[in-house]
N, C-alpha and C positions, 0 to 999 in steps of 0.2 A: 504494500500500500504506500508507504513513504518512496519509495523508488518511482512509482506512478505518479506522486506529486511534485518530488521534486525533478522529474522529467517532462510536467507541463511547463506553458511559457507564460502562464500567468500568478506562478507560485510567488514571484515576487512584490506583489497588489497586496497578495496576500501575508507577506512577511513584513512588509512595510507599514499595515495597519497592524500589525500585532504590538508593532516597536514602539508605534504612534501610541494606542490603548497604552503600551507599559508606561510612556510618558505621562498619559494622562492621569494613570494609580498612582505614580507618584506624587504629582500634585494635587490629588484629594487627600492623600497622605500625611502632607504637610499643615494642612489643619488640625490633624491631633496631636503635634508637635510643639511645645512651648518653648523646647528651647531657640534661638533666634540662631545659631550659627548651621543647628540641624536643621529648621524650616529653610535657611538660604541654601544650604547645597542639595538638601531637596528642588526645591524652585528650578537651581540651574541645572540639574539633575533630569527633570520632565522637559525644559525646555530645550536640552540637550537631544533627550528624545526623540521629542515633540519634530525636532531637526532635521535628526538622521531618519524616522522614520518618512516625514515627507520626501526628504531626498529619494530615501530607495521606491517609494512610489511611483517618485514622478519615474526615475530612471525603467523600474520596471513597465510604464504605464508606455516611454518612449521606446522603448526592446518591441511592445506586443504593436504597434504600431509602424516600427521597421521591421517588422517578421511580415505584417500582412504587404508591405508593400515592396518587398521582396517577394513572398510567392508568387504577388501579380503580374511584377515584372520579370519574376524568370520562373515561368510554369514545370514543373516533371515532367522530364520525358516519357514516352512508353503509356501505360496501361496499367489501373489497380486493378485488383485483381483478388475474389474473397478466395484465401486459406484459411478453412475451419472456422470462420466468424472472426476471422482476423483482416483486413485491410491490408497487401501486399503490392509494393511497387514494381513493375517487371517492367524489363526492357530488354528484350532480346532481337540481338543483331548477330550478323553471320552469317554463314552457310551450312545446311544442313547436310552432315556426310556420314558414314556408315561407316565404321571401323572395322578392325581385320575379324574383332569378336564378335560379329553381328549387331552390336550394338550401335546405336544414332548418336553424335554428336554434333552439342551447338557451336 
């Protein structure tokens, strides 16, 4: 299952708000905090966050948007093709010849 996600192209939309939310615990955090030097590096602690997680968003947000304009502008060659309920890209070029064993080669 983790291998499936982190081999999508939009895992990182998704990692980017997690970091964003962790920014944001932190600074509700800092309201039950009295003392003053812990509420401040809490503070820059979320909005540190608050940061990096917008950064990885946008970065990830700009990837799924040159991934689509990439496909469009250079389509796969060949033909999909289902194996077993799998999705398979096939491209077969060459010539068809018959080997000494009787058997065909591409």
């Amino acid at each position: 299952m983790l291998d499936y996600l982190l081999a999508t192209n939009w895992v990182g939309l998704l990692l980017g708000a997690a970091v964003l939310l962790g920014g944001g615990g932190l600074f509700f955090l800092r309201r039950r905090t009295a003392h003053a030097p812990v509420r401040i590096l809490l503070i820059s602690g979320s909005v540190a966050f608050a940061l990096l997680g917008l950064l990885m968003s946008t970065a990830a947000f700009y990837h799924l948007i040159t991934v689509a304009q990439m496909d469009r502008k250079f389509p796969a060659p060949g033909q999909m093709v289902d194996v077993g309920g799998y999705d398979m890209h096939i491209m077969c070029a060459g010539t068809n010849r018959v080997r000494a064993d009787g058997r065909r080669s591409p």
